[in-house]
Each structure stands twice: as C-alpha cells, then as structure tokens.
C-alpha positions as CSV (number, residue, x, y, z in Angstrom):
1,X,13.8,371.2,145.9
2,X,16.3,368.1,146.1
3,X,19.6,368.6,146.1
4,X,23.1,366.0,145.4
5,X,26.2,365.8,144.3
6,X,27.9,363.2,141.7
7,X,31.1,362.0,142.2
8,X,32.6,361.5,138.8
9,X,36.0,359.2,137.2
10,X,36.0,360.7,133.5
11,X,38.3,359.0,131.3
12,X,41.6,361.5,131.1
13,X,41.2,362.6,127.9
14,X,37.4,363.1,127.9
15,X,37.7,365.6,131.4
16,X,37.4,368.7,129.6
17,X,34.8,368.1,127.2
18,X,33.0,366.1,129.9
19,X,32.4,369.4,132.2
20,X,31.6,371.8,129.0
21,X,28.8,369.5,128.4
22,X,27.2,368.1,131.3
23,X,27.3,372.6,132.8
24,X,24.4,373.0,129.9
25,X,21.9,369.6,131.3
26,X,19.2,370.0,133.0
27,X,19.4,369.8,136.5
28,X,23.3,370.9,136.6
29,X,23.4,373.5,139.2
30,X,27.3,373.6,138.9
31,X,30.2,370.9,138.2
32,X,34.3,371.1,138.9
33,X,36.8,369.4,138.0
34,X,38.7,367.8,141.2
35,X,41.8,365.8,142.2
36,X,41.6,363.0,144.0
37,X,39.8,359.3,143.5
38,X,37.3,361.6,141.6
39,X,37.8,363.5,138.6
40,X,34.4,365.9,138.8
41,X,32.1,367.5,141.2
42,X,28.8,367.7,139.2
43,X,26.2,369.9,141.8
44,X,22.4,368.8,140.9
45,X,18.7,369.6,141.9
46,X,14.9,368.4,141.2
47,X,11.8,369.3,141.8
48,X,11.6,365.6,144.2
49,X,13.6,362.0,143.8
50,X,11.4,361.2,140.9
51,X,13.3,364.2,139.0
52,X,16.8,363.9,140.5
53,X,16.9,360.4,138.9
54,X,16.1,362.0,135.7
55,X,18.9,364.3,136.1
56,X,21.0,361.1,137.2
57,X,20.2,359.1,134.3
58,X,20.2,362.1,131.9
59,X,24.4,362.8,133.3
60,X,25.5,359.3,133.0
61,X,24.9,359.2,129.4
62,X,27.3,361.8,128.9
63,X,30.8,360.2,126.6
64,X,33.6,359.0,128.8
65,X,32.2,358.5,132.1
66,X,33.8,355.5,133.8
67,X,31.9,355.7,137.4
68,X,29.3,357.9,139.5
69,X,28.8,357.6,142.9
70,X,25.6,359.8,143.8
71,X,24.8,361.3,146.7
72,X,20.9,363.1,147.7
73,X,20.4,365.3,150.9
74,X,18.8,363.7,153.4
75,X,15.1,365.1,154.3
C-alpha cells in the first residue's frame, strides 16, 4: 500500500460539511480538521500511485475546496 496526506484550505463555511463527506470516499483512511495555513488533514492510501491519484482527483472534487497540497511516502 501507498500512503499520503492532503493538506486542505476549505472555504470557512464549507469546513464542516467538507470533512462529513470526504470521511465516506474511497481511499479516506482518516481526515481532521486543523488550525493553521491548513484547514484539514485528509489521511489516504492505494493499492500503488496509479490509485492514490484516483483518490487525489476523486477528494478535490469535493464543494469548497480552495487548495491541496499532497504529499506520498517515499518508497
């Protein structure tokens, strides 16, 4: 398995219903909400990169997202 984290600026409003959405995708082993330049921790896995993108591109569609910054384990 792959593992990585996605640093995550929500729109304020949209925080909430942001993390009760993305916890049910694919590929979500775990997300938090944070404080900082960040407003989420979202903890993901796949099978190999191939899947992690999926998993990537699947989270970035969720409503309000204003950045990611994505980060893989290195292997």
């Amino acid at each position: 398995m792959t593992r990585g984290i996605m640093l995550v600026k929500v729109s304020s409003k949209l925080t909430a219903n942001f993390i009760k959405e993305v916890k049910n995708k694919e590929g979500v082993i775990d997300v938090y909400p944070v404080f900082g330049r960040f407003d989420a921790v979202v903890f993901i896995e796949g099978k190999n990169f191939s899947e992690m993108k999926n998993v990537v591109l699947n989270i970035i569609q969720t409503k309000g997202i204003r950045s990611t910054e994505t980060f893989t384990e290195a292997i």
